[in-house]
C-alpha positions as a printed NumPy array, in Angstrom:
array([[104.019,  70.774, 116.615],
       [105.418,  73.814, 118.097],
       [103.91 ,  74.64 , 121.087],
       [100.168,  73.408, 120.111],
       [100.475,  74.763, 116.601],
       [100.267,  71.359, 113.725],
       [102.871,  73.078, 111.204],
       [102.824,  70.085, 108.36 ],
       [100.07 ,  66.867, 108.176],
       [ 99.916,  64.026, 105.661],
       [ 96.928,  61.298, 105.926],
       [ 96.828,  58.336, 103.32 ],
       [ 93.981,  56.492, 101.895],
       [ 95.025,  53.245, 100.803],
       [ 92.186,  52.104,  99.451],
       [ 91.815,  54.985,  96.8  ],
       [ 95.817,  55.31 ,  96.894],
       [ 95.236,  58.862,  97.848],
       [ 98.173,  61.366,  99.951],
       [ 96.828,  63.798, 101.271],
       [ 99.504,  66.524, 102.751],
       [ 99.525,  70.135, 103.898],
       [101.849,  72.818, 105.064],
       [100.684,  75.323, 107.161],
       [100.024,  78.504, 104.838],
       [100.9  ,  76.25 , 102.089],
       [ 97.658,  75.293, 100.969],
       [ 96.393,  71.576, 100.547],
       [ 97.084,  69.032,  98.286],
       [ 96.121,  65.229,  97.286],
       [ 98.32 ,  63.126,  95.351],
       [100.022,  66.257,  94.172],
       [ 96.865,  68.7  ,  93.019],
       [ 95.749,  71.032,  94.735],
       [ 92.639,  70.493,  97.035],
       [ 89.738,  73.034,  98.307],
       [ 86.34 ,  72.809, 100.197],
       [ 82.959,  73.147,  98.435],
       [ 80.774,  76.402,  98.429],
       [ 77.699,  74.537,  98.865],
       [ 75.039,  75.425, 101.754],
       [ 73.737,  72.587, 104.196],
       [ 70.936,  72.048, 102.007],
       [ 73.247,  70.959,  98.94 ],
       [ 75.763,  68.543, 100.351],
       [ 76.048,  66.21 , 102.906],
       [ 77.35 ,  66.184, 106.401],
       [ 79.143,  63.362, 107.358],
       [ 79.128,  61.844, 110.859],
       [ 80.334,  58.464, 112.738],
       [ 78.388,  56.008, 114.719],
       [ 79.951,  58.224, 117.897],
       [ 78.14 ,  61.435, 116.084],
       [ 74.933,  60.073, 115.39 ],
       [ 73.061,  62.14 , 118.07 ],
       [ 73.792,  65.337, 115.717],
       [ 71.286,  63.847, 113.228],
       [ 68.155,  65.152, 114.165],
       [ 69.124,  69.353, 114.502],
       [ 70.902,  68.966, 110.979],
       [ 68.391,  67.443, 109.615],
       [ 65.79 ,  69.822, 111.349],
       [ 68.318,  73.215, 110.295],
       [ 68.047,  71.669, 106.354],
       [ 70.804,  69.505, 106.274],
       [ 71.604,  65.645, 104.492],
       [ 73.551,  63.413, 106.998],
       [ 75.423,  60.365, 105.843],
       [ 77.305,  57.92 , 108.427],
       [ 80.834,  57.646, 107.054],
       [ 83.342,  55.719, 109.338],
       [ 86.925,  56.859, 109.582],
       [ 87.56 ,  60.178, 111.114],
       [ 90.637,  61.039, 108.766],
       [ 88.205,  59.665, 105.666],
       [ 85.329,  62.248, 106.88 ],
       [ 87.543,  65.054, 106.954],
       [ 89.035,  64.777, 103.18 ],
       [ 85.492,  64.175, 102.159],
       [ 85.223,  68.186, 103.357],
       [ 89.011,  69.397, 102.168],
       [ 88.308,  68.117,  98.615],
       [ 84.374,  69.241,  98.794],
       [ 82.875,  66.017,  98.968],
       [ 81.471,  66.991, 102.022],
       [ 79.965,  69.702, 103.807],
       [ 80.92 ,  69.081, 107.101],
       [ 81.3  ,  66.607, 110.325],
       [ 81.047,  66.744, 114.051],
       [ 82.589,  64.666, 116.708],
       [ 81.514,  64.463, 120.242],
       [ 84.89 ,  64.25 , 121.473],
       [ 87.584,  63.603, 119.946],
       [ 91.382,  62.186, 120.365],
       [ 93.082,  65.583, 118.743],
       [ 96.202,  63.418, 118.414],
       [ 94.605,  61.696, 115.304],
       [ 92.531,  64.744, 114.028],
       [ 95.054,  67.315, 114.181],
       [ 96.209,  66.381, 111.088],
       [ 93.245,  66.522, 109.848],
       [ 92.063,  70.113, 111.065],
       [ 95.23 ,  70.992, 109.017],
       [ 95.025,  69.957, 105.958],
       [ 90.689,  70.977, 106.001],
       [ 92.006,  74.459, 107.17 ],
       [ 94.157,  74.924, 104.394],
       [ 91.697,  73.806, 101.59 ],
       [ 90.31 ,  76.949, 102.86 ],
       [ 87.567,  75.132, 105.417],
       [ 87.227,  76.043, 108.652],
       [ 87.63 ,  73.953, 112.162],
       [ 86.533,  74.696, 115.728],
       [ 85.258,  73.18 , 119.108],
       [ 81.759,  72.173, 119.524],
       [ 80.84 ,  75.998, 120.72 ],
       [ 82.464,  77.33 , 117.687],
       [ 85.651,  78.566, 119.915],
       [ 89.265,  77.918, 118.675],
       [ 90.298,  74.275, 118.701],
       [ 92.505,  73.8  , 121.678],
       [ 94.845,  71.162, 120.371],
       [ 97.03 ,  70.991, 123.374],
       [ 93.96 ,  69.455, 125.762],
       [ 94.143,  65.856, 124.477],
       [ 90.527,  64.208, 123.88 ],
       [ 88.567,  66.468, 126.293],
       [ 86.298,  67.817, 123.656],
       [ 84.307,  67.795, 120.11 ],
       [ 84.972,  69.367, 117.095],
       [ 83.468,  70.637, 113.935],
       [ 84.802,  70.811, 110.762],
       [ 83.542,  72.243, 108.085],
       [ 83.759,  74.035, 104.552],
       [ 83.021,  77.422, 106.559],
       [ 80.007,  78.216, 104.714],
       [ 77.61 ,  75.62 , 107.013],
       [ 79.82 ,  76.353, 110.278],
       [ 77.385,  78.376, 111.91 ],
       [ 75.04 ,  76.118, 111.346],
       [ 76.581,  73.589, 113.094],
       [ 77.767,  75.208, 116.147],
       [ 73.886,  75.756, 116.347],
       [ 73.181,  72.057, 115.943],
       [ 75.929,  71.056, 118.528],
       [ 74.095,  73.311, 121.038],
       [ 71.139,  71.833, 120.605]])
């Protein structure tokens, strides 16, 4: 990192034998080809949370949305860079292990913020939540999170 800026990420699946990696303003890529969020709207795909996450349920559900619990934080967010996924929220989070992560969703072209929908601070450890998304639901969230 330099200063608080992630500048390259890689996350492996091992149980699809899929390497993820992404360079930042280099796009994002899995097992070579090139990766990119969905266009769909809240009402079309699913957003992903964790046991940890499960209190977002009810305002997604009640703004439109499909929720499915997924575990793994890493797996949740290349559900979203690949468009499998609309979107995920964490309570807090340890933005050691999803900084990678908000990389390589940025750079499929999806978008990733704190709970309130203000830049990701990834220099403050685990003192917050995040939301990451394929941009188009975003707002949608950040509404949810307040809720």
């Amino acid at each position: 990192m330099a200063g608080s800026e992630v500048l390259i990420a890689t996350i492996y699946d091992p149980f699809a034998d899929r390497l993820y990696h992404a360079a930042r303003h280099g796009g994002a890529f899995c097992n070579g080809s090139r990766i990119h969020v969905s266009n769909q709207a809240l009402s079309e795909g699913y957003v992903v949370l964790g046991d940890d996450s499960r209190l977002f349920s009810g305002p997604i559900r009640q703004a439109g949305g499909r929720v499915g619990l997924v575990p793994g934080s890493g797996y949740k967010a290349m559900m979203i860079a690949r468009g499998k996924a609309v979107g995920t929220m964490r309570k807090a989070a340890d933005l050691y292990d999803t900084a990678p992560a908000a990389l390589i969703v940025a750079e499929a072209s999806g978008r990733v913020t704190a709970l309130d929908g203000s830049q990701l601070a990834l220099g403050r450890g685990s003192d917050g939540g995040l939301i990451m998304s394929n941009g188009i639901v975003h707002q949608a969230l950040v509404h949810a999170a307040g809720t």
